[in-house]
C-alpha positions in Angstrom: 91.4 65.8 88.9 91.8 62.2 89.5 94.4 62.5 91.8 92.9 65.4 93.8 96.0 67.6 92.6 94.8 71.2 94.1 95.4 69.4 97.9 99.3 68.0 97.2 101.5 69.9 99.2 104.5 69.3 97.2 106.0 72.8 96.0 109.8 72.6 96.3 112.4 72.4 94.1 111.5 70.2 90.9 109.0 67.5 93.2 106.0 68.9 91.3 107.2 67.9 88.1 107.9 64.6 89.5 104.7 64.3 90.4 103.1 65.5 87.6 104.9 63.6 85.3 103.9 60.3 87.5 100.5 61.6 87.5 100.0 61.4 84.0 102.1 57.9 83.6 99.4 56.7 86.3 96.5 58.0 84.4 97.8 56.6 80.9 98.3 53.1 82.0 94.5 53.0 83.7 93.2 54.6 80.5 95.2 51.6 78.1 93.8 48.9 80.7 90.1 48.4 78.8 89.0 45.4 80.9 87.0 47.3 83.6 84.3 49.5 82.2 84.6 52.5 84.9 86.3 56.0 85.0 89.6 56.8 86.3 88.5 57.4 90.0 86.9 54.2 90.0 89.5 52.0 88.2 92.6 53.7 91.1 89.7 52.6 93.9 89.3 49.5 92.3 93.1 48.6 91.7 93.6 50.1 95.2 91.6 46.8 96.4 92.2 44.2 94.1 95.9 43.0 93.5 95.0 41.2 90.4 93.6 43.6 88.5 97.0 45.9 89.9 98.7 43.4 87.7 96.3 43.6 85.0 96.9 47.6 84.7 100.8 46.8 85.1 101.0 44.3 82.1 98.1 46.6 79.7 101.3 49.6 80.4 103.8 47.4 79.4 102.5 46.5 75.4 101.8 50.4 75.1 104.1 51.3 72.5 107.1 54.0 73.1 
């Protein structure tokens, strides 16, 4: 419930698949980003402020392998 999912009003069509799908991309790339020593609520807060560490989170996504 990182994303507080229950309130997203999406519901047509295939949007909540979307968004599930870029749900869990989200939560994978703050998971492989191991710089930060906080939870998934706290690392989206903290990306949310700091542009840098955005990158950071970006660039630990891009060596996960596919």
């Amino acid at each position: 419930m990182a994303f507080d999912e229950d309130r997203c009003r999406i519901r047509r069509s295939h949007g909540p698949d979307n968004f599930a799908l870029l749900r869990k991309i989200a939560v994978n790339l703050l998971k492989a980003e191991k710089t930060c020593k906080r939870g998934i609520e706290g690392k989206r807060k903290h990306e949310a402020w700091n542009h840098d560490y955005l990158l950071k989170v970006l660039e630990a996504g891009a060596s996960l392998p596919v």
